[in-house]
N, CA, C and O atoms as a CHARMM CRD file, in Angstrom:
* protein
*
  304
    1    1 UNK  N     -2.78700  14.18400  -7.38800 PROA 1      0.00000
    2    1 UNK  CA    -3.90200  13.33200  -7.00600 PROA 1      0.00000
    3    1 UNK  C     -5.07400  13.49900  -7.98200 PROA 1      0.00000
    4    1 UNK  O     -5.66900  12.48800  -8.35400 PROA 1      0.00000
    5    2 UNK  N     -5.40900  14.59700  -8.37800 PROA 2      0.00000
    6    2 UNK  CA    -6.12400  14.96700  -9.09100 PROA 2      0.00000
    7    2 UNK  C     -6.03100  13.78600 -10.58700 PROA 2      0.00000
    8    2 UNK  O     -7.05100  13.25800 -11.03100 PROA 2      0.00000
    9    3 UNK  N     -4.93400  13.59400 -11.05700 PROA 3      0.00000
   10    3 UNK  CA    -4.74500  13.35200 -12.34700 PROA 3      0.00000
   11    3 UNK  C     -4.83300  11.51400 -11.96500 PROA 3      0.00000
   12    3 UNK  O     -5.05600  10.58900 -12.74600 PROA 3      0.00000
   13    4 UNK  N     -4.70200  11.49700 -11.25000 PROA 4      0.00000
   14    4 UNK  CA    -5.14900   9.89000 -10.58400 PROA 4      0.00000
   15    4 UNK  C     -6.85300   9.56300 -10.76300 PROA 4      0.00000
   16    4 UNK  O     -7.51900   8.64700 -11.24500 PROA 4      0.00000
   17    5 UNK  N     -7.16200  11.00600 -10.01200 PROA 5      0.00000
   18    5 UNK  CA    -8.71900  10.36700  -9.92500 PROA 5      0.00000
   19    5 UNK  C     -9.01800  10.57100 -11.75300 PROA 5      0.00000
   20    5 UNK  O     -9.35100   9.56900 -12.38500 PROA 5      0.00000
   21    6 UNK  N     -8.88600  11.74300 -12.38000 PROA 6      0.00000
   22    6 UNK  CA    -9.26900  11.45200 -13.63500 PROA 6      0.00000
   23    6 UNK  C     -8.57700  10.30700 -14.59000 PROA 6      0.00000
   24    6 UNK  O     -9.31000  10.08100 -15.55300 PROA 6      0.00000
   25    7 UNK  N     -7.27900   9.45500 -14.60100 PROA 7      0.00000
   26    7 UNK  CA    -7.28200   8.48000 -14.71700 PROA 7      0.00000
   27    7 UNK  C     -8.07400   7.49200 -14.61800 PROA 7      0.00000
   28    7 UNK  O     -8.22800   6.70500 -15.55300 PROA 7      0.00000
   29    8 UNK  N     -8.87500   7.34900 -13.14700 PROA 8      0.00000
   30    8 UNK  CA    -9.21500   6.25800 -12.58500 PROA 8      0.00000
   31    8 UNK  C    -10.76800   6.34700 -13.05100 PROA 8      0.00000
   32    8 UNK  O    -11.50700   5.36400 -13.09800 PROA 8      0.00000
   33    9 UNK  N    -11.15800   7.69000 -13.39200 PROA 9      0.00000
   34    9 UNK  CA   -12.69400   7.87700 -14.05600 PROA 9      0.00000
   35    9 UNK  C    -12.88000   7.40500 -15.45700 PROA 9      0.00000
   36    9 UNK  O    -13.93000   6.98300 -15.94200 PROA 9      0.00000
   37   10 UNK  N    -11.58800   7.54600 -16.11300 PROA 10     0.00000
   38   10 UNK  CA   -11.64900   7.56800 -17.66100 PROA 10     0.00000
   39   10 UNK  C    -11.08300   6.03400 -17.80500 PROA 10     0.00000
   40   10 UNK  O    -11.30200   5.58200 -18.92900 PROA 10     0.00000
   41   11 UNK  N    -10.60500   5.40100 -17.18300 PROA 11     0.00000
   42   11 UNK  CA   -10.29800   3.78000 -16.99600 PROA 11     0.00000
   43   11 UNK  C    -12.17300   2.86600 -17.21700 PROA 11     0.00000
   44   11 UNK  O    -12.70200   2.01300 -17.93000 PROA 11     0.00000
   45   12 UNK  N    -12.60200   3.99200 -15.80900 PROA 12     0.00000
   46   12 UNK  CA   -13.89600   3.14700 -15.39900 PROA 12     0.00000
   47   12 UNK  C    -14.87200   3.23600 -16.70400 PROA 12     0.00000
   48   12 UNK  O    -15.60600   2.30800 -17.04600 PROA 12     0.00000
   49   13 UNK  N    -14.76400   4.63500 -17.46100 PROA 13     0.00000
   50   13 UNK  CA   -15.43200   4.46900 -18.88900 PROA 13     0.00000
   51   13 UNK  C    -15.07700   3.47200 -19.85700 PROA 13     0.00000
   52   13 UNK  O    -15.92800   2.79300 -20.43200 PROA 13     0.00000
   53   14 UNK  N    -14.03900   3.38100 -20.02200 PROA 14     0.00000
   54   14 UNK  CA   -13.34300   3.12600 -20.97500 PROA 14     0.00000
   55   14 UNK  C    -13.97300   1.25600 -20.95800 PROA 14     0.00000
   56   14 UNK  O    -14.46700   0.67300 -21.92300 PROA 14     0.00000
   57   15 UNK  N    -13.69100   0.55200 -19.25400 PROA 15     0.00000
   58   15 UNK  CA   -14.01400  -0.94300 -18.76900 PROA 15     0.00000
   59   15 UNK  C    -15.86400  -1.08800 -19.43900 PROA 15     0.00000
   60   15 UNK  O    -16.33000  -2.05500 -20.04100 PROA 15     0.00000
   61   16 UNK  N    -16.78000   0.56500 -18.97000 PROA 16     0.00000
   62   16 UNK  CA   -17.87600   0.28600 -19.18000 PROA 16     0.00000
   63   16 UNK  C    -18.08300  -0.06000 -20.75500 PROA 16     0.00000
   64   16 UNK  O    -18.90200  -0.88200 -21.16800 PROA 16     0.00000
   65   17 UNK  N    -17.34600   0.58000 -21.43000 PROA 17     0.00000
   66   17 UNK  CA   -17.69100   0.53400 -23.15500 PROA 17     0.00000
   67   17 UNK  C    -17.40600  -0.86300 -23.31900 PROA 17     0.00000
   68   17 UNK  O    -18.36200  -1.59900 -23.56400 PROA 17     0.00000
   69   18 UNK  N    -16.36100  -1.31300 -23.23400 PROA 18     0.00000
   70   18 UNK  CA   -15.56600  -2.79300 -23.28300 PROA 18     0.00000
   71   18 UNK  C    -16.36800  -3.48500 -22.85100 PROA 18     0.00000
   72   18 UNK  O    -16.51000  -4.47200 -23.57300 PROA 18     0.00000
   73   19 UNK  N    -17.09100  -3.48400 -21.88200 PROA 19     0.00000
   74   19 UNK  CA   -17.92000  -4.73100 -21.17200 PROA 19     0.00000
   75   19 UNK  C    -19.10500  -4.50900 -22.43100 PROA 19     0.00000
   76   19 UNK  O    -19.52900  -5.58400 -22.85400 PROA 19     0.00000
   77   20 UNK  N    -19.52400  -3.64500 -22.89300 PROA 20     0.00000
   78   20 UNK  CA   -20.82300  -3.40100 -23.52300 PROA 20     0.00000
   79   20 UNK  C    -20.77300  -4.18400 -24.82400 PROA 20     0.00000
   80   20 UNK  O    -21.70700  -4.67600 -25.45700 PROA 20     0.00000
   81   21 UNK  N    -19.28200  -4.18700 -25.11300 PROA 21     0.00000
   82   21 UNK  CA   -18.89400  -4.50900 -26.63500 PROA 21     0.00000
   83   21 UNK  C    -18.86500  -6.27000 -26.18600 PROA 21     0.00000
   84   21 UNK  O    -19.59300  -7.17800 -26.58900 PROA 21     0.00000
   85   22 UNK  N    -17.88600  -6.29600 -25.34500 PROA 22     0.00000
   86   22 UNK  CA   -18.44100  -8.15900 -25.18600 PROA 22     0.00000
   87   22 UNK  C    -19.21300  -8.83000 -24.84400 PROA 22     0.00000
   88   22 UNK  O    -19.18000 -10.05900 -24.89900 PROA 22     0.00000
   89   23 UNK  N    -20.16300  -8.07600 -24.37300 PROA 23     0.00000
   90   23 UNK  CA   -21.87000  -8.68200 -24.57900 PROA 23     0.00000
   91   23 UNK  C    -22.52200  -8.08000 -26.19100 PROA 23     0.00000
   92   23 UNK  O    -23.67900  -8.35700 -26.50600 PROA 23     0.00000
   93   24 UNK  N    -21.96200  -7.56200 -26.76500 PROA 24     0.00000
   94   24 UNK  CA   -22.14300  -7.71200 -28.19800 PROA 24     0.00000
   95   24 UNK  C    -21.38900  -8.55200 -29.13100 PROA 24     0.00000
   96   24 UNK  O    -21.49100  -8.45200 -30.35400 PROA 24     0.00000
   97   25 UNK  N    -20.60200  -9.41400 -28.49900 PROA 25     0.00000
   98   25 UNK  CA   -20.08000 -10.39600 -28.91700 PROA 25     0.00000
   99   25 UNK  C    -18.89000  -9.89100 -29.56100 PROA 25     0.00000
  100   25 UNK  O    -18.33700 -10.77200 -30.22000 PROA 25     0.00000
  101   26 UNK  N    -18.20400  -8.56600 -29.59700 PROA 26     0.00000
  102   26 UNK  CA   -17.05300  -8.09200 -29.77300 PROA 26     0.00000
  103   26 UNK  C    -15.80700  -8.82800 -28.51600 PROA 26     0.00000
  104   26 UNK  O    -15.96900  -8.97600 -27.30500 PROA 26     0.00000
  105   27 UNK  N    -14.32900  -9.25100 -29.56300 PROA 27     0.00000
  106   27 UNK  CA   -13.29700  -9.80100 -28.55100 PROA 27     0.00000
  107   27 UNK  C    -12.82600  -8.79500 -28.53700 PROA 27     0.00000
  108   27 UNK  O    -12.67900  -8.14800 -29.57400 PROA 27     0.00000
  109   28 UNK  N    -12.21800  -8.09900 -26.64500 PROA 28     0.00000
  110   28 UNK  CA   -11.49700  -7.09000 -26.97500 PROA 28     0.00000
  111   28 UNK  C    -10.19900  -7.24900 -27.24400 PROA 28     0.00000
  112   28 UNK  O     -9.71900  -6.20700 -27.69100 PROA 28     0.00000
  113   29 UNK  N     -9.43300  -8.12700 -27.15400 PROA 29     0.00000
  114   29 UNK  CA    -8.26100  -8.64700 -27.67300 PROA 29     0.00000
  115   29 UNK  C     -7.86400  -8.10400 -29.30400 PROA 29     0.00000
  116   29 UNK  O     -6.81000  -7.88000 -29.89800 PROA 29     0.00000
  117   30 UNK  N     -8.74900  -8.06100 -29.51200 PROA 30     0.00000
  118   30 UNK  CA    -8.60600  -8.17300 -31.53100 PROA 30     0.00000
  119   30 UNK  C     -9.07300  -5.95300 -31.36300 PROA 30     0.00000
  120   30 UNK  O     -9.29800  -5.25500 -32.35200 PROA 30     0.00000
  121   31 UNK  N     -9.07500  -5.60500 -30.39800 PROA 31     0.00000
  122   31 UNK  CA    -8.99900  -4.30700 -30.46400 PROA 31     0.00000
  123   31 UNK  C     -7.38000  -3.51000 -30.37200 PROA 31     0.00000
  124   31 UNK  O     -7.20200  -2.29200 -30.36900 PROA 31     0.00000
  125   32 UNK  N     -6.58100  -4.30600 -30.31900 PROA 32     0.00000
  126   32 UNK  CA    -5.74000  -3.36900 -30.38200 PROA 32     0.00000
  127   32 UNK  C     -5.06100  -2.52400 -29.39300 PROA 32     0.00000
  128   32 UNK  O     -4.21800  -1.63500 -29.52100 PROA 32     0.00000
  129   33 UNK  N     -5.66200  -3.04500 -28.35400 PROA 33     0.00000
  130   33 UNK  CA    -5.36400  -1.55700 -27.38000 PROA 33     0.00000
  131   33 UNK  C     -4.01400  -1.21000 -26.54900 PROA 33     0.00000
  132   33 UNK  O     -3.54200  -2.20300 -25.99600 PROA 33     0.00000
  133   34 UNK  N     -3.38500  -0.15100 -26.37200 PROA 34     0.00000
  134   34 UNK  CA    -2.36500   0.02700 -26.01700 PROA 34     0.00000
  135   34 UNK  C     -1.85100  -1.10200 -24.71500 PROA 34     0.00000
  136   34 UNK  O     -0.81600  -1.69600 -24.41500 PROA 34     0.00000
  137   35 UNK  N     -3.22200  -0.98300 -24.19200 PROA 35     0.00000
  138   35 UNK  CA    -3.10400  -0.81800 -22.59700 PROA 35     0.00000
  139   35 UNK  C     -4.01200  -2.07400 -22.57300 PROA 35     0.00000
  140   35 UNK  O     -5.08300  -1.60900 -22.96100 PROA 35     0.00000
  141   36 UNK  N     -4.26700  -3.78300 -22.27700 PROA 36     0.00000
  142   36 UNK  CA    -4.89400  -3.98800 -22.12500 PROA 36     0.00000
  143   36 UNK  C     -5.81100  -4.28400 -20.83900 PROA 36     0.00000
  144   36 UNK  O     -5.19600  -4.62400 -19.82800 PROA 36     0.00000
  145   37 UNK  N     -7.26500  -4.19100 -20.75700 PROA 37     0.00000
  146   37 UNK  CA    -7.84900  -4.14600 -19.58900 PROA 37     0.00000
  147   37 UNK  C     -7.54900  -5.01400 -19.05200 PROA 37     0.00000
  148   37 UNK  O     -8.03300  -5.06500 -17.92100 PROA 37     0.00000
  149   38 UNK  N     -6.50800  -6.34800 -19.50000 PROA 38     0.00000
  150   38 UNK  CA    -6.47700  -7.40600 -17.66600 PROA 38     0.00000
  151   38 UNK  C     -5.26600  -6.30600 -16.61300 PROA 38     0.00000
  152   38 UNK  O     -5.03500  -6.26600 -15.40400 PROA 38     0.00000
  153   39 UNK  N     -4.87600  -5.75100 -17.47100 PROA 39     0.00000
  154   39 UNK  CA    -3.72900  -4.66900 -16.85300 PROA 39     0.00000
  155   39 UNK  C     -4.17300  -3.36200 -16.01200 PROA 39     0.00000
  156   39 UNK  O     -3.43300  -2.59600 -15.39400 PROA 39     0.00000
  157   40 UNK  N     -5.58800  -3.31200 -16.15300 PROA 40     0.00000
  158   40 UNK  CA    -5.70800  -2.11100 -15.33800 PROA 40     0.00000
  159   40 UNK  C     -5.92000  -2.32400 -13.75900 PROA 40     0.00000
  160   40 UNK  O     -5.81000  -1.42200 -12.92800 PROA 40     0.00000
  161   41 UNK  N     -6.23000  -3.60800 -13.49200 PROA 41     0.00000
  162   41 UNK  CA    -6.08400  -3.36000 -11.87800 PROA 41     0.00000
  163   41 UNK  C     -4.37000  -3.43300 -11.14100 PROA 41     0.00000
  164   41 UNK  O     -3.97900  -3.22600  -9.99200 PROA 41     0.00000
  165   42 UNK  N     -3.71900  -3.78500 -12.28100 PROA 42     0.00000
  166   42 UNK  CA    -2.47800  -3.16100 -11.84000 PROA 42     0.00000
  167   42 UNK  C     -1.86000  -1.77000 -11.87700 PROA 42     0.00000
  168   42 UNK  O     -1.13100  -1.36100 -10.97300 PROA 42     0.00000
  169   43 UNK  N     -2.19700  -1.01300 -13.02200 PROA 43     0.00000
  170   43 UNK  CA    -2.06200   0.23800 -12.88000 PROA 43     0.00000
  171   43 UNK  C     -2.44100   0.58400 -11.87100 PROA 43     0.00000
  172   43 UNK  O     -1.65600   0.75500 -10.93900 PROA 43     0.00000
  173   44 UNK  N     -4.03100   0.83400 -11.72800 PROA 44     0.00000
  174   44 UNK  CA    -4.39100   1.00900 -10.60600 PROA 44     0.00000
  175   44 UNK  C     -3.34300   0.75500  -8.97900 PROA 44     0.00000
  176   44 UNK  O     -2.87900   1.48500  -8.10200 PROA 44     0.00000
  177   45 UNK  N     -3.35300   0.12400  -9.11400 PROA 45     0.00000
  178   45 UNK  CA    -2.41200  -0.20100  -7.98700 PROA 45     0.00000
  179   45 UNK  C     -0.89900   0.45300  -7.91200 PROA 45     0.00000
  180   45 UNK  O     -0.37100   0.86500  -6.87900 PROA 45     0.00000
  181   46 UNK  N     -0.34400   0.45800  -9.16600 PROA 46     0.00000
  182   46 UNK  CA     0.47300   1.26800  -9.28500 PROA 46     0.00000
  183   46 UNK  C      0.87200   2.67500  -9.41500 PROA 46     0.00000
  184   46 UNK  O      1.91300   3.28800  -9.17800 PROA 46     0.00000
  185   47 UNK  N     -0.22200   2.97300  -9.84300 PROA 47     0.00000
  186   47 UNK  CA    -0.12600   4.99400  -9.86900 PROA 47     0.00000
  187   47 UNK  C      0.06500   5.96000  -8.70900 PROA 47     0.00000
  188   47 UNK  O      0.04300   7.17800  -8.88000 PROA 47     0.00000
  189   48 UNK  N      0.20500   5.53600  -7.83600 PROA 48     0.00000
  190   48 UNK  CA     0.56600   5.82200  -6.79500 PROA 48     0.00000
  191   48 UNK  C      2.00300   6.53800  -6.57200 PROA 48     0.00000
  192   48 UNK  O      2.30300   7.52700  -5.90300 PROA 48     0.00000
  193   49 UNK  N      2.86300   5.58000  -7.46800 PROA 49     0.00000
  194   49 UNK  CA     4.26800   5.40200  -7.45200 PROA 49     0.00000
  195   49 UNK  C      5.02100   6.05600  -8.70000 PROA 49     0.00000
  196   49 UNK  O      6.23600   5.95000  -8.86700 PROA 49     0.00000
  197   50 UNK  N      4.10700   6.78800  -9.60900 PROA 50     0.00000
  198   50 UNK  CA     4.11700   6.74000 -10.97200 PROA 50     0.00000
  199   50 UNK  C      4.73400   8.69800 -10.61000 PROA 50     0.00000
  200   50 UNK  O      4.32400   9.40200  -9.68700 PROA 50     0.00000
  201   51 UNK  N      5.64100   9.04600 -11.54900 PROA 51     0.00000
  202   51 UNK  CA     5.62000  10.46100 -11.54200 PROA 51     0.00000
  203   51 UNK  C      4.51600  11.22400 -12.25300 PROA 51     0.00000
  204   51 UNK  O      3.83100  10.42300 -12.88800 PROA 51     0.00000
  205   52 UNK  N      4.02700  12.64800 -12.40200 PROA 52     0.00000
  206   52 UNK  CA     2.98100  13.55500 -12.94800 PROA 52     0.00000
  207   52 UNK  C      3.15500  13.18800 -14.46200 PROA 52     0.00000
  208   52 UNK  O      2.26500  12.91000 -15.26500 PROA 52     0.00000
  209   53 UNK  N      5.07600  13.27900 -14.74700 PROA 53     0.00000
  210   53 UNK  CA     5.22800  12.75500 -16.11300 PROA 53     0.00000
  211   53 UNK  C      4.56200  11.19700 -16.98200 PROA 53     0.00000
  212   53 UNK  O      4.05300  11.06900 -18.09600 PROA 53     0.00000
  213   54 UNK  N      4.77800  10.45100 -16.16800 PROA 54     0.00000
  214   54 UNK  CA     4.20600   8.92100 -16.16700 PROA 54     0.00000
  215   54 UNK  C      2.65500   8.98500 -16.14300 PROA 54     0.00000
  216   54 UNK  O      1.92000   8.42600 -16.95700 PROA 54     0.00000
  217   55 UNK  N      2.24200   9.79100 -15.03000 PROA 55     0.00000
  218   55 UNK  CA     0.64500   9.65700 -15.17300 PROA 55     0.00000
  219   55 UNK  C      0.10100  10.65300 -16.48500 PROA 55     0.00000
  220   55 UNK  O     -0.97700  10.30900 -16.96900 PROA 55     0.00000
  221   56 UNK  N      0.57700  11.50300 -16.90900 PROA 56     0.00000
  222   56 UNK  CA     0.27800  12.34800 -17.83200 PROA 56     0.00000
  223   56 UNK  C      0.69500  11.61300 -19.45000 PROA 56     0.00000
  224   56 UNK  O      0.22800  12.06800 -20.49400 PROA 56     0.00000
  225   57 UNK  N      1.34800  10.79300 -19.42000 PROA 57     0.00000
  226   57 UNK  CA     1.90600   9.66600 -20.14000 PROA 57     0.00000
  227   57 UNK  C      0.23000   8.73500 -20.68300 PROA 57     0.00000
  228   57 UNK  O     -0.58400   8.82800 -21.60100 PROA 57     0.00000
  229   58 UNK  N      0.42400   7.93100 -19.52700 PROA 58     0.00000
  230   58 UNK  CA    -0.96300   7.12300 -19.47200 PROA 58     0.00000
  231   58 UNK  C     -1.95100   7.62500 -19.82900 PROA 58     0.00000
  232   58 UNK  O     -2.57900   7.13300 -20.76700 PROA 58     0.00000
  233   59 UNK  N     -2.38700   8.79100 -19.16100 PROA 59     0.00000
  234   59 UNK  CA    -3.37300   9.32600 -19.76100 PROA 59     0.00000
  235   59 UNK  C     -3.77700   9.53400 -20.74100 PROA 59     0.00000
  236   59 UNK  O     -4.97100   9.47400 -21.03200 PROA 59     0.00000
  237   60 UNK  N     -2.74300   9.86800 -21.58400 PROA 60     0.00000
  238   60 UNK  CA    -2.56900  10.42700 -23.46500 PROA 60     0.00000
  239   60 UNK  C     -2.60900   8.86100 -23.85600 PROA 60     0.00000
  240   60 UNK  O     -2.92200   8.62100 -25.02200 PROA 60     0.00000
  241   61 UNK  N     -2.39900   8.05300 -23.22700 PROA 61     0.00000
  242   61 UNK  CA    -1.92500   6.35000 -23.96800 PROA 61     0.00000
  243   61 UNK  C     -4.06700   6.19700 -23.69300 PROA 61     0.00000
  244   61 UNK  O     -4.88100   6.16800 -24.61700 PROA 61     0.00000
  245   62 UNK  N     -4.34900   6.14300 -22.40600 PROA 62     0.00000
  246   62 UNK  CA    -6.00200   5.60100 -22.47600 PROA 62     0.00000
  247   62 UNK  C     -6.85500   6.33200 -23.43300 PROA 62     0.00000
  248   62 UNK  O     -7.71000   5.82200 -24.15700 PROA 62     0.00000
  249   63 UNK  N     -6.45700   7.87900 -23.34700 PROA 63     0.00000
  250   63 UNK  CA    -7.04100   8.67700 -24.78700 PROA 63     0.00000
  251   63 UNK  C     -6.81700   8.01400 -25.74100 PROA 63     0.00000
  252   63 UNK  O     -7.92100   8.29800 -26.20700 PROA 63     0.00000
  253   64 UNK  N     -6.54700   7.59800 -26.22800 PROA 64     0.00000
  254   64 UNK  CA    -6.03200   7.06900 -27.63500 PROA 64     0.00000
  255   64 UNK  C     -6.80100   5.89700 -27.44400 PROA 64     0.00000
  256   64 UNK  O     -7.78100   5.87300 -28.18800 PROA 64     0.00000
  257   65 UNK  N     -6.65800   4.67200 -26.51100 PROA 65     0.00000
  258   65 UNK  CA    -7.41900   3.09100 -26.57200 PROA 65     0.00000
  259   65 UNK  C     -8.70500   3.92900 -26.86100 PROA 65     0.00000
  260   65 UNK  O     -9.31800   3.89500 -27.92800 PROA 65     0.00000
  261   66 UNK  N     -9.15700   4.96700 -25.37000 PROA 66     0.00000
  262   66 UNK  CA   -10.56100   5.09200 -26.00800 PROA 66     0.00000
  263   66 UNK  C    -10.90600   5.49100 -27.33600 PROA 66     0.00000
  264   66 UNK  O    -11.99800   5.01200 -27.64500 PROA 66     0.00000
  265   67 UNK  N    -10.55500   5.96800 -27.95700 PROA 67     0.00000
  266   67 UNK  CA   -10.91900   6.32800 -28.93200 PROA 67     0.00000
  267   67 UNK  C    -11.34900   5.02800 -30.09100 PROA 67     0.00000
  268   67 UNK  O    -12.36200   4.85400 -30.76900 PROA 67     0.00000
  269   68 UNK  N    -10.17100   4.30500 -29.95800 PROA 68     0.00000
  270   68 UNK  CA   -10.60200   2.83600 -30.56100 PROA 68     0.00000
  271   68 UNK  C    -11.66900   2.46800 -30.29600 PROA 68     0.00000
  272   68 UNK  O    -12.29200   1.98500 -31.24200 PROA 68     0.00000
  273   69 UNK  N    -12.42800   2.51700 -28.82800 PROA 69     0.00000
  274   69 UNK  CA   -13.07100   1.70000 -28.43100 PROA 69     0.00000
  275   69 UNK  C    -14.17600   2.69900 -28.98100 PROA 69     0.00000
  276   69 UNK  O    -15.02300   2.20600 -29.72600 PROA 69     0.00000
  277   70 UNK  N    -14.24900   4.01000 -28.69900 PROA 70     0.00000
  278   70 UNK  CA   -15.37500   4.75800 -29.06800 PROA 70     0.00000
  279   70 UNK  C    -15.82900   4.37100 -30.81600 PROA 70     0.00000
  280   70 UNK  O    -17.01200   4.30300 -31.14900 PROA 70     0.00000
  281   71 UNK  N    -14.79900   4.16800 -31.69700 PROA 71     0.00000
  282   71 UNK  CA   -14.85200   4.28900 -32.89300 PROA 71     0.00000
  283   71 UNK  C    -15.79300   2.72300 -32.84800 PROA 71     0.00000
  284   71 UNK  O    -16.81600   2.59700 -33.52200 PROA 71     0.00000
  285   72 UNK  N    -15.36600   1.83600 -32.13800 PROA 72     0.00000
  286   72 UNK  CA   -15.88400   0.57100 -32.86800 PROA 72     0.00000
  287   72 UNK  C    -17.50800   0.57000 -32.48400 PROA 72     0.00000
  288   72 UNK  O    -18.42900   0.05900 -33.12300 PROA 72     0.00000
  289   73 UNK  N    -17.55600   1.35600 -31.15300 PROA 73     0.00000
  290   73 UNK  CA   -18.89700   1.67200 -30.81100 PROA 73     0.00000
  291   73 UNK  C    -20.05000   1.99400 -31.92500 PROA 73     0.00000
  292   73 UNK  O    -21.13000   1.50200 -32.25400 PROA 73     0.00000
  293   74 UNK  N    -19.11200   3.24100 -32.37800 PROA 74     0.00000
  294   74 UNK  CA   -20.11600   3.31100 -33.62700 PROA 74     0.00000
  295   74 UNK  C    -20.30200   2.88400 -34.71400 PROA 74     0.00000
  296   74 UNK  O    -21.11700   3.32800 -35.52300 PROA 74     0.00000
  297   75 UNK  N    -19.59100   1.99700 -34.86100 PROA 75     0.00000
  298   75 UNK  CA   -19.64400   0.74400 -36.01000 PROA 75     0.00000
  299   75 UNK  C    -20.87100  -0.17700 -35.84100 PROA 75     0.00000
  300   75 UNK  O    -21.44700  -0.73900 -36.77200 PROA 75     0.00000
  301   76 UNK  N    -21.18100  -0.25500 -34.60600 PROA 76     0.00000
  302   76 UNK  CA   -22.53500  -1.54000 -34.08100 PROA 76     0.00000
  303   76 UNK  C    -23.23400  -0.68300 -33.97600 PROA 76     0.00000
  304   76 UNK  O    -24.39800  -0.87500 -33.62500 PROA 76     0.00000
């Protein structure tokens, strides 16, 4: 459960940066990202069902988008 809620914290960062960047007129589409955000209210919904392996999976996969997203941050 634990690795759910920090999923579900590092999702909610990850949506806040993204929203910040497309009111800077950044598309997040053209970012690249593993995982894209129309997909996270399905995860969400799905992790439930997901093994420790699977969620520990994801996790290492949103590390990585963020990082994209952090990097372009500091580009603007």
């Amino acid at each position: 459960m634990d690795l759910i809620i920090t999923i579900k914290f590092k999702m909610s960062s990850m949506l806040s940066n993204i929203l910040y960047l497309q009111d800077e007129g950044v598309d997040d589409s053209k970012l690249n990202l593993a995982i894209p955000i129309v997909l996270y209210s399905d995860l969400i919904e799905d992790m439930k069902y997901l093994s420790k392996d699977k969620l520990e999976e994801l996790l290492v996969t949103l590390e990585s988008d963020d990082k994209i997203i952090k990097n372009k941050l500091g580009v603007m």
